[in-house]
C-alpha positions in Angstrom: -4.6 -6.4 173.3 -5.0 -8.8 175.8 -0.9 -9.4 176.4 -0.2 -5.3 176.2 -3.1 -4.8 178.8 -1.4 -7.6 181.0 1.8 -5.6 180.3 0.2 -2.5 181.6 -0.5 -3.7 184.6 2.8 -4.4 185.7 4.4 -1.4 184.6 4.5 1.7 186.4 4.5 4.2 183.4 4.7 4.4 179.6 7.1 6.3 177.5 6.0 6.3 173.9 7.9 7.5 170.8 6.0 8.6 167.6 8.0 8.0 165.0 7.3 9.1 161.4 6.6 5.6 159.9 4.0 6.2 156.4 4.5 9.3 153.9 1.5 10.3 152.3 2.8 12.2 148.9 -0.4 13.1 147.8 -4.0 12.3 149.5 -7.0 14.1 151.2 -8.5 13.4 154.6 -12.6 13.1 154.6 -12.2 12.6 151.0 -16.2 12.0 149.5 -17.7 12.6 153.2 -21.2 12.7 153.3 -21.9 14.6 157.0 -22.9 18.1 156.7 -20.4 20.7 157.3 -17.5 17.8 157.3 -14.9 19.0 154.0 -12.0 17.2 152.9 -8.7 18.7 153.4 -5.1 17.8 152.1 -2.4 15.3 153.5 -0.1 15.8 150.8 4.0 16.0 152.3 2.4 14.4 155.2 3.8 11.8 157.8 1.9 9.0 159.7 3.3 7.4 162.8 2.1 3.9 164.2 -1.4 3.6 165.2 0.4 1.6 168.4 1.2 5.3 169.6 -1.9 6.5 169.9 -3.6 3.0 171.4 -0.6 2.2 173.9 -1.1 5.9 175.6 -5.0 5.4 175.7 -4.4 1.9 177.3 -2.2 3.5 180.1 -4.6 6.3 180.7 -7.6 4.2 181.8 -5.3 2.2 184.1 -3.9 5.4 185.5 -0.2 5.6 184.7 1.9 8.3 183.9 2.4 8.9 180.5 5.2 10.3 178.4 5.2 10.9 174.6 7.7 11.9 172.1 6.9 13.2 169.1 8.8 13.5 166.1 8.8 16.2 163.8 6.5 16.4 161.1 4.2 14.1 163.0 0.4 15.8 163.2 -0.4 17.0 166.3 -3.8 14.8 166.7 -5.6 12.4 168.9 -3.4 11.5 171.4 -0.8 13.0 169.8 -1.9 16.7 170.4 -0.1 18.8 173.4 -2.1 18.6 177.3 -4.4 15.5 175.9 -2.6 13.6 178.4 -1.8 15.8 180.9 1.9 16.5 180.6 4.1 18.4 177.9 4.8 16.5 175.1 8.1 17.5 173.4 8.8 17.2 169.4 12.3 15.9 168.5 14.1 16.3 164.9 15.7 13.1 164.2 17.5 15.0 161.2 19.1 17.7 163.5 21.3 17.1 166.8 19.2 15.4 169.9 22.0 15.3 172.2 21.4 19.7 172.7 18.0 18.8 173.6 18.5 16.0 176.5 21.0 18.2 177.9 18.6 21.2 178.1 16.8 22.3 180.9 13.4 21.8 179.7 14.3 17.6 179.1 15.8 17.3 182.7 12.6 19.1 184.4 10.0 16.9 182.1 11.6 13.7 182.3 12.3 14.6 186.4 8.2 15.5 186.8 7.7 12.0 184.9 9.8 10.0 187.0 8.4 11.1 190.4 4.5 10.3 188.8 6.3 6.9 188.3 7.6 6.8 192.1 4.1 7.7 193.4 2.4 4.9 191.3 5.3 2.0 192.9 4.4 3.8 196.3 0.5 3.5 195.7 0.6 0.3 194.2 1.8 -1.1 197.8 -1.6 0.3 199.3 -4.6 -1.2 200.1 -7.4 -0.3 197.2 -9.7 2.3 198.9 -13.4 2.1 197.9 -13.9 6.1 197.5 
Protein backbone atom coordinates (compact mmCIF):
# COMPACT_ATOMS: atom_id res chain seq x y z
CA UNK A 1 0.00 0.00 0.00
CA UNK A 2 2.68 2.05 0.98
CA UNK A 3 4.52 2.01 -2.76
CA UNK A 4 0.84 2.55 -4.61
CA UNK A 5 0.18 5.56 -2.19
CA UNK A 6 3.78 6.88 -2.98
CA UNK A 7 2.69 6.29 -6.61
CA UNK A 8 -0.34 8.37 -6.10
CA UNK A 9 1.31 11.08 -5.27
CA UNK A 10 3.15 11.63 -8.18
CA UNK A 11 0.51 11.01 -10.60
CA UNK A 12 -1.92 13.43 -11.79
CA UNK A 13 -4.86 11.04 -12.37
CA UNK A 14 -5.93 7.40 -12.48
CA UNK A 15 -7.52 5.45 -15.20
CA UNK A 16 -8.69 2.05 -13.95
CA UNK A 17 -9.91 -0.91 -16.00
CA UNK A 18 -12.21 -3.54 -14.41
CA UNK A 19 -11.73 -6.49 -15.95
CA UNK A 20 -13.85 -9.64 -15.50
CA UNK A 21 -11.07 -11.76 -13.63
CA UNK A 22 -13.22 -14.69 -11.21
CA UNK A 23 -16.53 -16.56 -12.46
CA UNK A 24 -18.70 -17.61 -9.84
CA UNK A 25 -20.94 -20.63 -11.60
CA UNK A 26 -22.92 -21.12 -8.71
CA UNK A 27 -22.77 -19.24 -5.17
CA UNK A 28 -25.00 -16.86 -2.90
CA UNK A 29 -23.91 -13.53 -1.40
CA UNK A 30 -24.86 -13.10 2.50
CA UNK A 31 -25.07 -16.72 2.52
CA UNK A 32 -26.07 -17.90 6.52
CA UNK A 33 -26.15 -14.00 7.65
CA UNK A 34 -27.27 -13.43 10.88
CA UNK A 35 -28.30 -9.39 10.84
CA UNK A 36 -31.93 -8.81 10.75
CA UNK A 37 -33.54 -8.02 7.51
CA UNK A 38 -30.01 -8.91 5.60
CA UNK A 39 -31.10 -12.20 2.94
CA UNK A 40 -28.86 -13.96 0.77
CA UNK A 41 -29.20 -13.52 -2.86
CA UNK A 42 -27.67 -15.44 -5.95
CA UNK A 43 -24.23 -14.85 -7.78
CA UNK A 44 -24.67 -17.65 -10.01
CA UNK A 45 -23.31 -16.66 -14.00
CA UNK A 46 -21.57 -14.03 -12.14
CA UNK A 47 -18.14 -12.23 -12.83
CA UNK A 48 -15.64 -10.67 -10.21
CA UNK A 49 -13.00 -8.16 -11.25
CA UNK A 50 -9.84 -7.44 -9.12
CA UNK A 51 -10.32 -6.09 -5.65
CA UNK A 52 -7.21 -3.64 -6.94
CA UNK A 53 -10.06 -1.81 -8.93
CA UNK A 54 -12.03 -0.86 -6.33
CA UNK A 55 -8.91 0.08 -3.68
CA UNK A 56 -6.73 1.97 -6.40
CA UNK A 57 -9.93 4.47 -7.24
CA UNK A 58 -10.53 4.87 -3.29
CA UNK A 59 -6.73 5.70 -2.89
CA UNK A 60 -6.98 8.45 -5.58
CA UNK A 61 -10.05 9.90 -4.23
CA UNK A 62 -8.73 10.89 -0.78
CA UNK A 63 -5.68 12.44 -2.50
CA UNK A 64 -7.96 14.28 -4.86
CA UNK A 65 -7.24 13.17 -8.34
CA UNK A 66 -9.37 12.69 -11.18
CA UNK A 67 -10.56 9.38 -11.70
CA UNK A 68 -11.51 7.34 -14.66
CA UNK A 69 -13.00 3.77 -14.67
CA UNK A 70 -13.80 1.27 -17.20
CA UNK A 71 -15.97 -1.27 -16.74
CA UNK A 72 -16.37 -4.38 -18.49
CA UNK A 73 -19.39 -6.05 -19.21
CA UNK A 74 -20.86 -8.35 -16.92
CA UNK A 75 -18.95 -6.67 -14.13
CA UNK A 76 -21.54 -5.67 -11.06
CA UNK A 77 -22.23 -2.34 -10.86
CA UNK A 78 -21.04 -2.01 -6.90
CA UNK A 79 -18.80 -0.23 -4.57
CA UNK A 80 -16.83 1.80 -6.49
CA UNK A 81 -17.83 0.28 -9.35
CA UNK A 82 -21.39 1.73 -9.45
CA UNK A 83 -22.12 4.85 -11.97
CA UNK A 84 -21.59 8.91 -10.23
CA UNK A 85 -19.75 7.10 -7.01
CA UNK A 86 -16.88 8.96 -8.23
CA UNK A 87 -18.09 11.75 -9.77
CA UNK A 88 -17.73 11.14 -13.53
CA UNK A 89 -19.51 8.68 -16.08
CA UNK A 90 -18.23 5.47 -16.03
CA UNK A 91 -18.53 3.67 -19.35
CA UNK A 92 -18.99 -0.34 -19.75
CA UNK A 93 -17.05 -1.88 -22.64
CA UNK A 94 -17.70 -5.55 -24.31
CA UNK A 95 -14.49 -7.01 -24.79
CA UNK A 96 -16.41 -9.80 -26.93
CA UNK A 97 -17.89 -7.17 -29.40
CA UNK A 98 -15.98 -4.34 -31.54
CA UNK A 99 -14.30 -1.49 -29.12
CA UNK A 100 -12.83 0.42 -31.85
CA UNK A 101 -17.00 1.91 -32.66
CA UNK A 102 -16.86 3.01 -29.21
CA UNK A 103 -13.46 5.18 -28.99
CA UNK A 104 -14.49 6.66 -32.10
CA UNK A 105 -17.83 7.80 -30.75
CA UNK A 106 -18.74 10.95 -29.45
CA UNK A 107 -19.59 10.06 -26.00
CA UNK A 108 -15.50 8.52 -25.60
CA UNK A 109 -14.03 11.75 -27.09
CA UNK A 110 -16.22 14.19 -24.70
CA UNK A 111 -15.42 11.75 -21.41
CA UNK A 112 -11.96 11.15 -21.94
CA UNK A 113 -11.60 15.21 -23.13
CA UNK A 114 -13.57 16.29 -19.48
CA UNK A 115 -10.91 13.77 -17.92
CA UNK A 116 -7.92 15.14 -19.41
CA UNK A 117 -8.56 18.77 -18.48
CA UNK A 118 -9.34 17.55 -14.50
CA UNK A 119 -5.75 16.15 -15.19
CA UNK A 120 -4.38 19.64 -16.51
CA UNK A 121 -5.97 21.49 -13.57
CA UNK A 122 -4.31 19.06 -10.96
CA UNK A 123 -0.41 19.72 -12.96
CA UNK A 124 -1.56 23.47 -12.72
CA UNK A 125 -2.51 23.25 -8.94
CA UNK A 126 0.09 21.18 -8.01
CA UNK A 127 2.65 24.17 -8.90
CA UNK A 128 0.69 26.33 -6.16
CA UNK A 129 1.37 27.13 -2.86
CA UNK A 130 -0.89 24.83 -0.37
CA UNK A 131 -3.58 27.32 1.01
CA UNK A 132 -4.72 26.70 4.63
CA UNK A 133 -8.68 27.21 3.86
Amino acid sequence: MKAIRRLMLESNGLITVALRRTYIETGSGNFRTDLAGLKSYRLDDTWLTSPWSHIEPAMAYQLGLPILILREKDVPEEGLLQKGVVGMYMPEFDLDGSTENYFDSPEWNDLIFKWEAQVRAVVDRKGLPPQLY
